[in-house]
Backbone bond lengths (Angstrom), bond angles and torsions (degrees), N, CA, C in turn:
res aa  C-N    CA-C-N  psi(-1)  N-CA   C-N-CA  omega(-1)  CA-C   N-CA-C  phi
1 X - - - 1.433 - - 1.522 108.37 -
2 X 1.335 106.61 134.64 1.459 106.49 173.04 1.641 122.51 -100.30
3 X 1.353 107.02 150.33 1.734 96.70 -179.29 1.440 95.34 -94.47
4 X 1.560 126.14 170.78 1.133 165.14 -66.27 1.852 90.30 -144.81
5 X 1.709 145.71 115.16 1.340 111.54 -172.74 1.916 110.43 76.23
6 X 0.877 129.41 -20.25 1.708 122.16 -178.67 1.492 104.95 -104.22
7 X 1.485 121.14 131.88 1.277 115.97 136.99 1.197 147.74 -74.33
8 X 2.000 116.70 143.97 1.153 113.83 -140.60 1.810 91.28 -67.56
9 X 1.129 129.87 174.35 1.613 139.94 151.26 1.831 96.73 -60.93
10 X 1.603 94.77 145.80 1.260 99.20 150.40 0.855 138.97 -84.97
11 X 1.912 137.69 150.20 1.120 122.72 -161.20 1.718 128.71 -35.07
12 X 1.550 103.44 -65.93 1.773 122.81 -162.68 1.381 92.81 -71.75
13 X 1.628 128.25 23.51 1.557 97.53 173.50 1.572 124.37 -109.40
14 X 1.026 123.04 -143.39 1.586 89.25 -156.45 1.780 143.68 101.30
15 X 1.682 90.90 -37.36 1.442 89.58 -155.66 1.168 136.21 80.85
16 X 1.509 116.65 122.77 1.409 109.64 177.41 1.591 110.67 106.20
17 X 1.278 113.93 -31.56 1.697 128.98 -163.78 1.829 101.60 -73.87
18 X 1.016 108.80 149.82 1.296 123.89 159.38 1.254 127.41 -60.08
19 X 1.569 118.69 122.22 1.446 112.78 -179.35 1.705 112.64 -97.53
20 X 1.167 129.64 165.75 1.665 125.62 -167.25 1.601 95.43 -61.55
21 X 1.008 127.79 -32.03 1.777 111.86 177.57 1.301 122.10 -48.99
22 X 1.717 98.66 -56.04 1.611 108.32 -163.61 1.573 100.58 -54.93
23 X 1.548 108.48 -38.95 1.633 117.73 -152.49 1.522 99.77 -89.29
24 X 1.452 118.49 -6.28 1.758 120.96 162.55 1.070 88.32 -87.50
25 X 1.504 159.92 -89.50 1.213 170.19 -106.70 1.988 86.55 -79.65
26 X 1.216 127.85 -74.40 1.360 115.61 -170.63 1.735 121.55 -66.84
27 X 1.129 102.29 -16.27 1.695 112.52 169.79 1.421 101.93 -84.38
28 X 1.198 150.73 -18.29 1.175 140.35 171.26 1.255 111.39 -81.06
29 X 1.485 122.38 -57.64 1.121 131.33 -173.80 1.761 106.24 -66.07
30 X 1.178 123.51 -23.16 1.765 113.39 -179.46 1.187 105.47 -103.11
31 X 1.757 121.85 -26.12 1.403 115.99 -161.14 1.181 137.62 77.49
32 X 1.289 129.60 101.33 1.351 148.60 159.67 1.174 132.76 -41.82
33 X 1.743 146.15 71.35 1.747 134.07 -175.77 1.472 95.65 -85.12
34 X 1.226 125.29 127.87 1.246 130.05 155.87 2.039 103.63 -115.31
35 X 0.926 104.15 139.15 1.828 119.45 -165.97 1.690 124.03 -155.78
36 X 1.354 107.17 100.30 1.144 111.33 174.54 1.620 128.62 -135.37
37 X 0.994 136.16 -168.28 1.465 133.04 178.03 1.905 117.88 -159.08
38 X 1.277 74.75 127.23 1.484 91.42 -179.29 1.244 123.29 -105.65
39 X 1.539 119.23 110.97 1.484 112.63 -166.85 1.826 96.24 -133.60
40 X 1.714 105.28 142.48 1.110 129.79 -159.28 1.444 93.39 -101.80
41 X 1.452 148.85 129.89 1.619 142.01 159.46 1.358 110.00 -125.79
42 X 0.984 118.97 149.00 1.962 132.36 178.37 1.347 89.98 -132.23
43 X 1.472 107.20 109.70 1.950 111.26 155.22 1.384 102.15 59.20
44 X 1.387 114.58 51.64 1.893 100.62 177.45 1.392 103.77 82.06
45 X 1.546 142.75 -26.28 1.437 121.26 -159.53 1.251 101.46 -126.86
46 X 1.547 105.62 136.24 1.760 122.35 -160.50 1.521 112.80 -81.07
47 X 1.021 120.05 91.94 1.750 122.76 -168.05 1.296 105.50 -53.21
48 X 2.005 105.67 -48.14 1.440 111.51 -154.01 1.459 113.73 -142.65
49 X 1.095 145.53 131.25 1.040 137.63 167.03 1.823 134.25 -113.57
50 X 0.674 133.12 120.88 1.659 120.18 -156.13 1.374 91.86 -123.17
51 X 1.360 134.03 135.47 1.474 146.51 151.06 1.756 122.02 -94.59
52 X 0.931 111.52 92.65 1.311 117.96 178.15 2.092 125.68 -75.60
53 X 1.041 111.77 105.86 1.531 90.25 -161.95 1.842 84.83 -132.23
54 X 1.271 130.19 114.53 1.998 153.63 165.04 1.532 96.69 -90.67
55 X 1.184 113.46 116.67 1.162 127.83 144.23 1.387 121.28 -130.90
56 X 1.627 106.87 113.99 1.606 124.49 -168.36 1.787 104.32 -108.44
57 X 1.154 101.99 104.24 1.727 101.00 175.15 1.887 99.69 -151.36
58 X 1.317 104.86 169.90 1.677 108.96 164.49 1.325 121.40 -85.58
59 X 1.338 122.27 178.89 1.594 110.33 -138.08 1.695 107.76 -89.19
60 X 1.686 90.30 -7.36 2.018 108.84 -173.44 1.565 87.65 -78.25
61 X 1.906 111.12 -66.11 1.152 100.59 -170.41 1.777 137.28 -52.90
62 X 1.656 114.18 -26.61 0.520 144.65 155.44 2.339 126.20 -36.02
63 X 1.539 71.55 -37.63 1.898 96.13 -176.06 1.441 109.89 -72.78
64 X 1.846 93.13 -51.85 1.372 117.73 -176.20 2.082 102.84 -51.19
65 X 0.806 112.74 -50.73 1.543 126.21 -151.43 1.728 98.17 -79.82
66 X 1.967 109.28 0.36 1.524 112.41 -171.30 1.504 116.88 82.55
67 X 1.489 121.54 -7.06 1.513 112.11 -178.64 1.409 124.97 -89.47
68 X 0.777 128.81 125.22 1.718 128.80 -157.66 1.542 117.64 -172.22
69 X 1.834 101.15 32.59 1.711 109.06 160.85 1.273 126.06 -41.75
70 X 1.630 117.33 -40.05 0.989 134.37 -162.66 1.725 100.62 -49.16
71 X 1.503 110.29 -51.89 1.250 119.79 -158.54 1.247 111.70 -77.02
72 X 1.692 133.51 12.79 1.026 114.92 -168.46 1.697 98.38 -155.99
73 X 1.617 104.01 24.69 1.711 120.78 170.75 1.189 93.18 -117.13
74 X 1.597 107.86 114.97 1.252 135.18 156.44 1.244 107.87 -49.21
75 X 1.023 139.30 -2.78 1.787 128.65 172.37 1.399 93.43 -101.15
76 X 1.263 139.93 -25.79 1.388 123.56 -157.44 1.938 96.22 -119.19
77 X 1.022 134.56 -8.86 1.244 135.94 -159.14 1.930 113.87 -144.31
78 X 1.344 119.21 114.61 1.354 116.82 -148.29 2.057 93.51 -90.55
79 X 1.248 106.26 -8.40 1.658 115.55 173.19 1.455 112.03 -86.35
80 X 1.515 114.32 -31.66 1.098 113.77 175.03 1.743 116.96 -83.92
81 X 1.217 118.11 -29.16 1.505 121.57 154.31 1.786 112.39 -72.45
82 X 0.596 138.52 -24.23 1.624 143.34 145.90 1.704 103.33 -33.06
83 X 1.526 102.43 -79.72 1.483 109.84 162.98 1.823 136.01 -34.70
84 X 1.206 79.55 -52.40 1.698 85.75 172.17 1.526 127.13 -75.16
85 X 1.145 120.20 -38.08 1.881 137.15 135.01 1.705 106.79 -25.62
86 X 1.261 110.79 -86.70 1.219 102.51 -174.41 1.886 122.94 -62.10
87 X 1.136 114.32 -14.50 1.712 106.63 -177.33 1.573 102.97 -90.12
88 X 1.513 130.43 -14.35 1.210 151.47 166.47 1.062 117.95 -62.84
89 X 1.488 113.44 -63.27 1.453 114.98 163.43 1.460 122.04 -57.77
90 X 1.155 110.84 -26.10 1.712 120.01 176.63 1.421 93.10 -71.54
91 X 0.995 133.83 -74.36 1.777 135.88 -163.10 1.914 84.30 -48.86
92 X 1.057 134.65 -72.43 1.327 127.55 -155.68 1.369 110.47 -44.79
93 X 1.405 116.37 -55.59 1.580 128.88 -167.51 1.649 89.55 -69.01
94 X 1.369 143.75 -36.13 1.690 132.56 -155.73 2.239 86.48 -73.10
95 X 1.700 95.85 -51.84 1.292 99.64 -171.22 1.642 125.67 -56.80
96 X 1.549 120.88 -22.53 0.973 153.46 139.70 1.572 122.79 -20.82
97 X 1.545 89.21 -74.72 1.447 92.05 -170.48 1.477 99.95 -85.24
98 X 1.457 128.03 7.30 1.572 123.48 162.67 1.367 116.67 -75.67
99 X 1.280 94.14 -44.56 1.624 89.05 179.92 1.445 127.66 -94.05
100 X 1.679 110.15 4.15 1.512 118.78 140.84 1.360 107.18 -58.40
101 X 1.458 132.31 -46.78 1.581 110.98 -144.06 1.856 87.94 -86.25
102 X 1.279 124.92 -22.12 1.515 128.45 -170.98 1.657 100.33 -62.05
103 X 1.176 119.02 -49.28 1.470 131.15 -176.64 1.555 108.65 -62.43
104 X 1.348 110.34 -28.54 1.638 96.01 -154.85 1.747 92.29 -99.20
């Protein structure tokens, strides 16, 4: 509580307190799920539904836990657009050589 005319202290002071590193440094390394849902109803009937699902971790911890979209969105990953090029071109050339063999 503060008296009357004083400013409050800032949080970390004191001594001892956590500075924003340490407290990024252990949220990365354990990982953060934050999860909720937002649903809209009129008279019993569900207009809207929203699923909200945050997951804040580093990219090991992240590995550990099985998540690893990153590696396989062609917008975010230049191996995974590599990938998507080549299985494309495969579907084209199979479709290709179908409708060569239909013609001949």
């Amino acid at each position: 509580m503060t008296t009357p005319g004083r400013t409050p202290a800032p949080y970390a002071s004191g001594g001892g307190g956590a500075n924003l590193a340490d407290i990024l440094e252990r949220v990365l390394d354990k990982g953060v799920v934050i999860a909720g849902d937002i649903r809209i109803n009129l008279l019993d009937i569900e207009l809207l539904t929203i699923k909200l699902r945050l997951v804040v971790a580093s990219v090991e911890r992240a590995e550990e836990m099985g998540i690893d979209w990153w590696r396989h969105d062609p917008a975010l990953s230049s191996s995974a657009r590599r990938d998507s090029l080549a299985s494309e071109n495969e579907e084209l050339r199979r479709r290709l050589a179908e409708l060569e063999e239909r013609t001949a």
